[in-house]
C-alpha positions as CSV (number, residue, x, y, z in Angstrom):
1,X,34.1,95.7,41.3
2,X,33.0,94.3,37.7
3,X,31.8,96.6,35.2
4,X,28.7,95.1,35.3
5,X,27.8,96.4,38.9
6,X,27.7,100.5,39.9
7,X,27.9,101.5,42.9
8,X,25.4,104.1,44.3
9,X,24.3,105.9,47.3
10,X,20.7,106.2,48.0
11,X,19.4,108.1,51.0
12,X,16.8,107.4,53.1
13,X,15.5,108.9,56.3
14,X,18.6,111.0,56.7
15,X,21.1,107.9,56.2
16,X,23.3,106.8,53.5
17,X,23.0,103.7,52.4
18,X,25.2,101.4,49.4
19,X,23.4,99.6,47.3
20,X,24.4,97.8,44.2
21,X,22.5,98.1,40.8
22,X,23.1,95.8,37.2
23,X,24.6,97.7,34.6
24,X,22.7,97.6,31.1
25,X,25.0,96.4,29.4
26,X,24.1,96.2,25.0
27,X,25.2,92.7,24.2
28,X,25.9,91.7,20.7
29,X,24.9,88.3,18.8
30,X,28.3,86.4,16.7
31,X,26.5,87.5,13.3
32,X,25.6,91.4,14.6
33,X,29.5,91.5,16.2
34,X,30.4,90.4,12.7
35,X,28.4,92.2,10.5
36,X,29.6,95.5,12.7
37,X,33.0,95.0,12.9
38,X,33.0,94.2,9.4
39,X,35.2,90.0,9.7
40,X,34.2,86.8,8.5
41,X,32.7,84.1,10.0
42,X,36.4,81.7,8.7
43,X,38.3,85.2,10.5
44,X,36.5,84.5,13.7
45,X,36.9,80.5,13.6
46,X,41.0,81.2,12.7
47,X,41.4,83.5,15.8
48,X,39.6,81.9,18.2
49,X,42.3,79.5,17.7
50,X,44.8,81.6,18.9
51,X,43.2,83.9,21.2
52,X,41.9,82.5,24.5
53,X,39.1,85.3,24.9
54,X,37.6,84.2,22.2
55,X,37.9,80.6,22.6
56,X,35.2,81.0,25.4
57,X,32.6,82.9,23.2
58,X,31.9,80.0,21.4
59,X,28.4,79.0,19.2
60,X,25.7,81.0,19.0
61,X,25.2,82.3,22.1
62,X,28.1,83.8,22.3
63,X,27.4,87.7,23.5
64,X,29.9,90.5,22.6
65,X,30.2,93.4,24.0
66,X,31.3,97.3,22.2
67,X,34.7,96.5,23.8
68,X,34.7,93.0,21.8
69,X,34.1,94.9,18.4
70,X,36.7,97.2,18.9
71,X,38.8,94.3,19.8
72,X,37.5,92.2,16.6
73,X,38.0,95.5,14.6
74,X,41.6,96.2,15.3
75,X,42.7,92.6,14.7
76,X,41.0,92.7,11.4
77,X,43.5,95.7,11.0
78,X,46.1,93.5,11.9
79,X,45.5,90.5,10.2
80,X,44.0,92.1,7.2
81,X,45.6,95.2,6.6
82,X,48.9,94.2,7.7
83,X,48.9,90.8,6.6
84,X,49.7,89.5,10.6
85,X,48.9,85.8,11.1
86,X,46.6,85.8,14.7
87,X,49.0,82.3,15.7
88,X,52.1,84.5,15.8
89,X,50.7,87.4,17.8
90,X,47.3,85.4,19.3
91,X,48.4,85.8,23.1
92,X,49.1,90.0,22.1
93,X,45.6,90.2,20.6
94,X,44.4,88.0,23.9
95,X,45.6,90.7,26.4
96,X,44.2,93.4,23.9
97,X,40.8,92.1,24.2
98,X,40.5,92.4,28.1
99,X,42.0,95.4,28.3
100,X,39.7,96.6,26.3
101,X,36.9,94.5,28.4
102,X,37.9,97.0,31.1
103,X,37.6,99.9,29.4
104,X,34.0,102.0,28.7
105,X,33.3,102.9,25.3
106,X,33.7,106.9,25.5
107,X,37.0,106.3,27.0
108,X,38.4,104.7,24.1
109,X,38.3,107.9,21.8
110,X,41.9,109.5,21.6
111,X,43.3,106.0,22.6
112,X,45.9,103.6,20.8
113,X,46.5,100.1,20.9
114,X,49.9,98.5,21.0
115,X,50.3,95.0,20.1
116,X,53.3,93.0,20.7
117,X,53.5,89.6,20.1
118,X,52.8,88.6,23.8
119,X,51.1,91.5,25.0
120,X,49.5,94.8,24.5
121,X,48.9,98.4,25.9
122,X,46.6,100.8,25.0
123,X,47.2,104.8,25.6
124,X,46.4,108.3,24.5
125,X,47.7,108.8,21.4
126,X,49.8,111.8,22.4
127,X,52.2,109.6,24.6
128,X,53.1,107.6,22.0
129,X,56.9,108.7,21.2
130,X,57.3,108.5,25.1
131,X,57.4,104.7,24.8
132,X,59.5,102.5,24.8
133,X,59.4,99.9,22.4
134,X,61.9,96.6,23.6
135,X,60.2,94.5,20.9
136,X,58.4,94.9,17.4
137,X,54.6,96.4,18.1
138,X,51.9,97.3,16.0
139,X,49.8,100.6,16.8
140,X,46.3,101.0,15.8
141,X,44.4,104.3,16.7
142,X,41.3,103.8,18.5
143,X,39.4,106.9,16.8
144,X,38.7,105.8,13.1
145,X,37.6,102.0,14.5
146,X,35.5,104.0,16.7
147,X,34.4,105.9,13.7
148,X,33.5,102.7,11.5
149,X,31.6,100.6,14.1
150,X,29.6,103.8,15.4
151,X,28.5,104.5,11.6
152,X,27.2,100.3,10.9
153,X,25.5,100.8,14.2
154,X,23.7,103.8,13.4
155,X,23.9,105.1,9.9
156,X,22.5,108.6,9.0
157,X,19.3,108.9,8.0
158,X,18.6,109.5,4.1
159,X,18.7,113.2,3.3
160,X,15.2,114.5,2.5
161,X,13.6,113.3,-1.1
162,X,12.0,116.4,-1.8
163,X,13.6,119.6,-2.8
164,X,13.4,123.4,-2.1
165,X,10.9,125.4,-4.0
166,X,12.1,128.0,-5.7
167,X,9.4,130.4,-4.3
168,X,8.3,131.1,-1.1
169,X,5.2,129.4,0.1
170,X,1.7,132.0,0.1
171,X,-1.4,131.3,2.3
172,X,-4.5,131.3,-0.8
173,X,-8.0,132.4,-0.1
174,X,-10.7,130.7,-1.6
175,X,-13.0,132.9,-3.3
């Protein structure tokens, strides 16, 4: 079933019935997905390049999903803060990106992503020494990604301009 679709029982007149109901699903513009995830628009034109998935959001109608940020977030990490070029590990950041198309947004908290140069794996961070690594990886926790994006998309609101009087407030009579 895609993720698109939920599945549901509804019951009428003493029967069950399954019906099947579109998923809202909060789809982001290019410049929004950007903007969030904090690339450039040259990032985006280098890896969709390398990385199929991308390759097929092309233009601007091209519609992201939260997954896709993550995704876009943790290959910045990689080719920004590790200094990674996306053609040497494009086909890892590829399989990345629909794993993480299959995965819901609260269920990437506690996770980590393992990138090798043809594949990836994502996992709870606390398994991590249980793997085993054949070839090079880089691992990038889910949780201060998750952190970043969820602060551009909702910022907190200002604290409050005025501030506390330094009496307590009296009712007055008039007269």
């Amino acid at each position: 079933m895609s993720a698109d679709l939920i599945a549901h029982a509804c019951f009428f007149s003493g029967r069950q019935r399954q019906e099947r109901v579109s998923a809202q699903t909060i789809q982001f513009t290019q410049e929004q997905a950007r903007d969030i995830a904090q690339v450039s628009p040259g990032d985006v034109r280098a890896w969709r390049k390398a990385v199929p998935y991308l390759a097929q959001k092309p233009g601007k109608a091209a519609r992201f999903t939260f997954a896709d940020l993550v995704g876009l977030a943790i290959t910045s990490e990689l080719t920004g803060g590790y200094g990674v070029r996306i053609s040497e590990i494009g086909a890892g950041v590829d399989g990345l990106f629909r794993l993480l198309g299959d995965a819901r947004p609260a269920h990437l908290e506690g996770l980590v992503a393992l990138i090798e140069r043809t594949s990836a794996k994502i996992f709870p961070a606390g398994e991590i020494s249980e793997r085993h690594l054949t070839e090079p990886a880089f691992i990038v926790p889910c949780d201060p990604l998750l952190a970043r994006i969820g602060g551009r998309m909702m910022p907190l609101a200002p604290g409050s301009a005025q501030t506390a009087l330094p009496f307590l407030p009296q009712i007055l009579r008039a007269g």
